[in-house]
VODRENGU-130665 format. One record per residue: residue number from 1; residue in one letter; chain; z negated, y negated, x negated of N, C-alpha, C, O, CB in turn. Coordinates in steps of 0.02 Angstrom, whole numbers. Atoms other than C-alpha are relative to their C-alpha. Glycine has a CB too. Layout:
N
TORTI resi resn chain   n_c3   n_c2   n_c1  ca_c3  ca_c2  ca_c1   c_c3   c_c2   c_c1   o_c3   o_c2   o_c1  cb_c3  cb_c2  cb_c1
TORTI  NUM    A     A      Z      Y      X      Z      Y      X      Z      Y      X      Z      Y      X      Z      Y      X
...
end
This chain:
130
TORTI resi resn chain   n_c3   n_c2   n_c1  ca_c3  ca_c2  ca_c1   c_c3   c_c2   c_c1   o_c3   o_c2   o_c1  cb_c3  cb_c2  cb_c1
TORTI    1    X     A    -19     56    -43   2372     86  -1581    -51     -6     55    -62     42     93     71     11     28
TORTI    2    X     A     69      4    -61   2219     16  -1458     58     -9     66    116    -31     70    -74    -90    -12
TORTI    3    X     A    -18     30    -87   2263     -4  -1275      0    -47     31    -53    -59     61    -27     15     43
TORTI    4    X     A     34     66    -22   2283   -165  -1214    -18      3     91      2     36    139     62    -70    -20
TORTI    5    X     A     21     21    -85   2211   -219  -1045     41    -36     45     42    -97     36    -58    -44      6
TORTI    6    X     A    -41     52    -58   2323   -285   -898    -53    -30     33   -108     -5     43     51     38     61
TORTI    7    X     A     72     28    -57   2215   -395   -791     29      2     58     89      3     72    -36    -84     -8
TORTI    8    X     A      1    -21    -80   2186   -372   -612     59    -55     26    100    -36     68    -91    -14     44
TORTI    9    X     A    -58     25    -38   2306   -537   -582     56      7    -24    104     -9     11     -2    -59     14
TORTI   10    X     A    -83    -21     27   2452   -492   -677      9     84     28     66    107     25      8     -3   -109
TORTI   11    X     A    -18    -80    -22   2437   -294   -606     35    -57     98     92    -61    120   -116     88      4
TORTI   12    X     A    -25     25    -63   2437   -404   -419     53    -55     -6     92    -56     41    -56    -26     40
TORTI   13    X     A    -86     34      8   2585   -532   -475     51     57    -12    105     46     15     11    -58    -76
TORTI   14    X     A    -57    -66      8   2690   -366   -520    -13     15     73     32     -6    109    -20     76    -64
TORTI   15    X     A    -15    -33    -55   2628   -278   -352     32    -40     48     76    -10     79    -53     28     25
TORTI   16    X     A     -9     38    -62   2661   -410   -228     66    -51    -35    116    -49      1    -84    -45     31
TORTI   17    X     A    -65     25      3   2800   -516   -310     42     18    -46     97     -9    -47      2    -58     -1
TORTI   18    X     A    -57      2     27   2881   -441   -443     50     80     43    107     87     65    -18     -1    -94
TORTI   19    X     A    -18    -67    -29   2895   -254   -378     46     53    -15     36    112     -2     16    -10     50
TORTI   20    X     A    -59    -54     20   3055   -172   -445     14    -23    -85     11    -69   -125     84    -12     59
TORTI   21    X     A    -23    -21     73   3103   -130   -599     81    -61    -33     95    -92    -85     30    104     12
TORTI   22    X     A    -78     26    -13   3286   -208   -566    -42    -95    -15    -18   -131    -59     49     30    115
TORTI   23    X     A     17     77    -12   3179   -400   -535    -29     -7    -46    -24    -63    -71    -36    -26     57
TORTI   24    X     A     25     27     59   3077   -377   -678     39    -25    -81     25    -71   -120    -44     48    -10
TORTI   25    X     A    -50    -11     46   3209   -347   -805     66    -73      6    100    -93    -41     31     86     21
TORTI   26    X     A    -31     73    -12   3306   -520   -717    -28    -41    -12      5    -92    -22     17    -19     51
TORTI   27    X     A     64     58    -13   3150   -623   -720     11     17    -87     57    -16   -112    -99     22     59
TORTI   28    X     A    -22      8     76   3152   -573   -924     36     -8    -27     35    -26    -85     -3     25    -30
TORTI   29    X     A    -67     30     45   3315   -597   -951     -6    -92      3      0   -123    -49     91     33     46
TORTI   30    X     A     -4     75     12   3303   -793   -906    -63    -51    -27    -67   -111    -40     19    -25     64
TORTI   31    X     A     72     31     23   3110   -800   -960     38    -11    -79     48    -59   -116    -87     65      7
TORTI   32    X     A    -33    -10     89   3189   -751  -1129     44    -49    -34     41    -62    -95     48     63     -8
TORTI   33    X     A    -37     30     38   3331   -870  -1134    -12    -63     69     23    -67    119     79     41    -29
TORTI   34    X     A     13     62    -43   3262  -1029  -1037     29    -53      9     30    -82     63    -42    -22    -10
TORTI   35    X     A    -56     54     -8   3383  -1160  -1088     53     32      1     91     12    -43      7    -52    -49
TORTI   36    X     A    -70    -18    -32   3532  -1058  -1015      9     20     61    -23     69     81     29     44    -29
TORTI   37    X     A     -7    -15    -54   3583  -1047   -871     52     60     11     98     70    -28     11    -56     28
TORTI   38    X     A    -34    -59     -8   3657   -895   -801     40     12     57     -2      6    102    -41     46     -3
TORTI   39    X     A    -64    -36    -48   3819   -835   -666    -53     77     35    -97    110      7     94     35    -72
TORTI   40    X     A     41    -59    -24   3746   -694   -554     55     68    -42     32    122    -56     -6      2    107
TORTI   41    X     A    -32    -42     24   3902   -601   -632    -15     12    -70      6     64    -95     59    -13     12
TORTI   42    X     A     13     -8     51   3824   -642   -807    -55     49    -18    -60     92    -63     -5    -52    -18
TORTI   43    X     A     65    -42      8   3659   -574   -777      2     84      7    -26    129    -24    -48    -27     55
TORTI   44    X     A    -33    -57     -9   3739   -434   -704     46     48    -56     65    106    -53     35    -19     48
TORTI   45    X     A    -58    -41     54   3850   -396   -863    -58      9    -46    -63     66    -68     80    -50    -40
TORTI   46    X     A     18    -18     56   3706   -433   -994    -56     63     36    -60    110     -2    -28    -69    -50
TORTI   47    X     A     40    -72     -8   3574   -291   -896     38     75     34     13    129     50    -65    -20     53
TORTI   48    X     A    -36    -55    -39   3722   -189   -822     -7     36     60     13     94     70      2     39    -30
TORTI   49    X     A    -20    -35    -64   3707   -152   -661     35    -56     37     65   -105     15    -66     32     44
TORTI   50    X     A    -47     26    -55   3777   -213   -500      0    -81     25    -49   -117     33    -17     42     63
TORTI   51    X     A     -7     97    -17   3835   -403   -452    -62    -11     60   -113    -46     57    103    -32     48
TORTI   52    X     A     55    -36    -44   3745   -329   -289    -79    -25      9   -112    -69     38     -6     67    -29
TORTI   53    X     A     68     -2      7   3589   -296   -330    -37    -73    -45    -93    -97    -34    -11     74    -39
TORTI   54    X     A     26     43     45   3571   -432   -464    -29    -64     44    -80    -97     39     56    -19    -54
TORTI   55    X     A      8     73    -33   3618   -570   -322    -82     17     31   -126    -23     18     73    -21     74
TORTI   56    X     A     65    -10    -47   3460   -494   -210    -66    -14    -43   -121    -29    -21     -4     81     32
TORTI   57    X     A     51    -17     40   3358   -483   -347    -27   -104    -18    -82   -131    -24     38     64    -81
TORTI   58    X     A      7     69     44   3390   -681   -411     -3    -48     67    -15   -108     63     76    -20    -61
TORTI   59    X     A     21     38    -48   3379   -732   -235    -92     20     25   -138    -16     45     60     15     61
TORTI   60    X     A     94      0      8   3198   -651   -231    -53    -33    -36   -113    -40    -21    -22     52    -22
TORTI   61    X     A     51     28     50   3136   -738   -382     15    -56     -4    -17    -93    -43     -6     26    -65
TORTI   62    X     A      4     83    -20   3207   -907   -322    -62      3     66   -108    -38     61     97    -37     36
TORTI   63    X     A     53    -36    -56   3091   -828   -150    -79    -27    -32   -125    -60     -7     10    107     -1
TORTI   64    X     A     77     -7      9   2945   -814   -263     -9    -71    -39    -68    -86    -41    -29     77    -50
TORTI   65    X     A      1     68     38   2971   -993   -366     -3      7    -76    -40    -30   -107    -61    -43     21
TORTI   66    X     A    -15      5     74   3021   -945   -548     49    -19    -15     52    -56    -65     -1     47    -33
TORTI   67    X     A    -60     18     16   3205   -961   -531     26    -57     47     10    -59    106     40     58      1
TORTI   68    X     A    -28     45    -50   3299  -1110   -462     84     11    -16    108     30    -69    -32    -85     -9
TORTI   69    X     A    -81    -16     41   3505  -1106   -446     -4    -64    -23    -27   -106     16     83     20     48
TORTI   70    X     A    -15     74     38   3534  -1261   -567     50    -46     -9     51   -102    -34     -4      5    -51
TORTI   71    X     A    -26     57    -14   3693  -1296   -513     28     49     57     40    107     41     45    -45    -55
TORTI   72    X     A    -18    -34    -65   3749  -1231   -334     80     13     -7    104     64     17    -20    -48     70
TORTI   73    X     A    -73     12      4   3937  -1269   -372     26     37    -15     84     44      4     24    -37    -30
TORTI   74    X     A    -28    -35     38   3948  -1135   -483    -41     74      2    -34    123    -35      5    -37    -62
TORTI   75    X     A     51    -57     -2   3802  -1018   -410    -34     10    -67    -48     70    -72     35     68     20
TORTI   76    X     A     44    -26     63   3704  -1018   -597    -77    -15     20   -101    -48     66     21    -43    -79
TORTI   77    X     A     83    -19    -10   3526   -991   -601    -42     -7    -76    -22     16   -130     -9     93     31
TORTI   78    X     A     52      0     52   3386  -1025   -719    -59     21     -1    -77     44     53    -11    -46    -17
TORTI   79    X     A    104    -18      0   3191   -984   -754    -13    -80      7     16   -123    -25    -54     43   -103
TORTI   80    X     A     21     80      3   3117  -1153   -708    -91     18     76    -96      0    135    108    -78     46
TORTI   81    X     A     75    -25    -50   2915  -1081   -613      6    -80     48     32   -132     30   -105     11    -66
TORTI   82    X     A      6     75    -36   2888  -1224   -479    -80    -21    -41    -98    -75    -64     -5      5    112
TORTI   83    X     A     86     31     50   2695  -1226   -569    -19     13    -41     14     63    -54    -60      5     14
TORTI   84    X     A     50    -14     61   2592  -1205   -709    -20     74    -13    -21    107    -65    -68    -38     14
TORTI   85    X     A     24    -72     -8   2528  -1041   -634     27     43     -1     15    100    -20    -23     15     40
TORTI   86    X     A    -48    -78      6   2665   -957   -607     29     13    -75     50     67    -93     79     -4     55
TORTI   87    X     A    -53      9     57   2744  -1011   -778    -70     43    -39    -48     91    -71     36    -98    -31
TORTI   88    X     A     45    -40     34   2584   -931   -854     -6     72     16    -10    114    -29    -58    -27      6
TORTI   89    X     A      0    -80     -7   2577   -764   -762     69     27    -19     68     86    -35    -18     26     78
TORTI   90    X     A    -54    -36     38   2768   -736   -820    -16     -1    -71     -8     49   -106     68    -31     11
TORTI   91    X     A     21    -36     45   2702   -777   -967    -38     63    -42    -32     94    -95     -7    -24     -4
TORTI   92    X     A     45    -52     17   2579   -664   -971     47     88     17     38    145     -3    -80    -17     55
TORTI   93    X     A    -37    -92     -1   2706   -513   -912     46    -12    -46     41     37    -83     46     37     80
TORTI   94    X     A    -38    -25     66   2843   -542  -1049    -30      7    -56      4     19   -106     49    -38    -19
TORTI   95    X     A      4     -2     61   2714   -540  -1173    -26     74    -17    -32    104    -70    -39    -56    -23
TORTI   96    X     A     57    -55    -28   2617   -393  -1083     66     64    -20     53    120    -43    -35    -12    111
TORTI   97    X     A    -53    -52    -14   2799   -300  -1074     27     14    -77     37     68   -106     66    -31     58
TORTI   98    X     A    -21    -58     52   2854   -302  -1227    -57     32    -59    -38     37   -117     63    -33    -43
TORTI   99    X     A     53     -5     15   2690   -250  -1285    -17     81     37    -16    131      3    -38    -66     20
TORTI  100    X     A     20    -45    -35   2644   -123  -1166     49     12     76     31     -1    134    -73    -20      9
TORTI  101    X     A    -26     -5    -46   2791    -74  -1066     -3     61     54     13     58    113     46    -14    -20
TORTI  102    X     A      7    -56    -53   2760     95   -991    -43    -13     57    -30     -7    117    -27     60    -29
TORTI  103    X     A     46     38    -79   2590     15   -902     26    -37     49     24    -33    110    -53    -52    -14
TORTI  104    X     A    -48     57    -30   2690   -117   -862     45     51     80     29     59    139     75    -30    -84
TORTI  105    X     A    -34    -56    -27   2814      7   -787    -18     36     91      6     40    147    -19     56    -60
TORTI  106    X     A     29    -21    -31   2688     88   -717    -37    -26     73    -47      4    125    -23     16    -41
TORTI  107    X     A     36     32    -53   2603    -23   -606     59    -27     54     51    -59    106    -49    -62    -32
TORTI  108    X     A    -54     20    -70   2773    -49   -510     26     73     30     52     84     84     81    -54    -27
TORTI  109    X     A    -14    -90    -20   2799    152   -506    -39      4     54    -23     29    108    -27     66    -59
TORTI  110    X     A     71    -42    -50   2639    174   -417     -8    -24     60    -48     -2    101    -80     -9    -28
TORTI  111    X     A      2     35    -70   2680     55   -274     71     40     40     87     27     98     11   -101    -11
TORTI  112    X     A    -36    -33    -58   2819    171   -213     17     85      6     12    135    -30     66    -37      0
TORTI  113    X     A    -10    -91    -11   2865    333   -141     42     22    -38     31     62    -84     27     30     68
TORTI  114    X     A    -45    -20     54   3021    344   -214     -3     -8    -84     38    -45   -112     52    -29     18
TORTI  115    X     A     19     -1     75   2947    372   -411     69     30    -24     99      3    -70    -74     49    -23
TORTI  116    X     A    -44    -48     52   3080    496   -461     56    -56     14     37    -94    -31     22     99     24
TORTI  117    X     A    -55     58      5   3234    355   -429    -30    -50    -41      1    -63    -93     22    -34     73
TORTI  118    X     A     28     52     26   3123    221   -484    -26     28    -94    -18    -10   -142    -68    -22     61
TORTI  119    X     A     -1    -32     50   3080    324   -633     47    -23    -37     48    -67    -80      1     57      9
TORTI  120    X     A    -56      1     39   3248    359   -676     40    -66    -17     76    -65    -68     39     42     28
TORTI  121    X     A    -11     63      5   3297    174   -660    -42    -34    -61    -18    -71   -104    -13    -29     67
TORTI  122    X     A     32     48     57   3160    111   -774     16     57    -72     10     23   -123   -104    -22     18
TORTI  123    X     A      4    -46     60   3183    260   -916    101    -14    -15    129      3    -67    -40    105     28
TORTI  124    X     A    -61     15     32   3383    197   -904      9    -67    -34     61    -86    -60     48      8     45
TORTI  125    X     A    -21     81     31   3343     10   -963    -59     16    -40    -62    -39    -69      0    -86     57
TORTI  126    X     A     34    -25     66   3207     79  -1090     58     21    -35     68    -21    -78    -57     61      7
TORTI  127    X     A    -37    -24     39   3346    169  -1167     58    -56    -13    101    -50    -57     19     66     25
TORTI  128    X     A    -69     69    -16   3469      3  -1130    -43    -29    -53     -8    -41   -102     14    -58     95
TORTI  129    X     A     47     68     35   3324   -108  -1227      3     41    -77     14      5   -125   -107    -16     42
TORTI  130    X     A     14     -4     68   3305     10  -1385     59      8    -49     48     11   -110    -43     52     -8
end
């Protein structure tokens, strides 16, 4: 199996806006299913963790301009990039992830102190995904 290459702007779209393990794994769940819209309690049931964390997470990546809520009434949320650019560098990480997820992984490990939590967080939705 060769090694593929991350490039320098998809390693800096992970460091600076995607960052956690928890946001990347939300950002793929709605990259993945684009014409549905999602409940913060849904997103929360299909990656299993907390209503919590999910809301912070789906209010970050409306923050960064991938997700918009699509209908406020009902709090649901979609993947909808505000540009071109961004809709291409997610592309480029779901294709990068399920391809090369440990690098992947990796390049959000290495931006914090806490590795051994962050670790154990990403090695429990590896084992969730297979």
């Amino acid at each position: 199996m060769t090694k593929q290459h991350i490039s320098q702007g998809l390693k800096k779209f992970i460091k600076e806006k995607i960052q956690t393990v928890l946001r990347l794994e939300v950002l793929l769940l709605l990259h993945h299913q684009q014409t549905r819209s999602f409940t913060v309690a849904e997103v929360a049931n299909e990656l299993g963790f907390e209503i919590e964390d999910v809301n912070g997470q789906l209010a970050a990546l409306e923050t960064i301009g991938v997700v918009v809520e699509s209908n406020p009434d009902k709090h649901k949320y979609r993947y909808q990039p505000v540009n071109e650019a961004l809709r291409s560098m997610v592309d480029q990480l779901a294709v990068g992830y399920s391809k090369q997820r440990v690098p992947i992984l990796s390049v959000i490990l290495a931006e914090h102190t806490d590795r051994t939590r962050l670790f154990a967080e990403a090695f429990r939705i590896i084992r969730q995904n297979d």
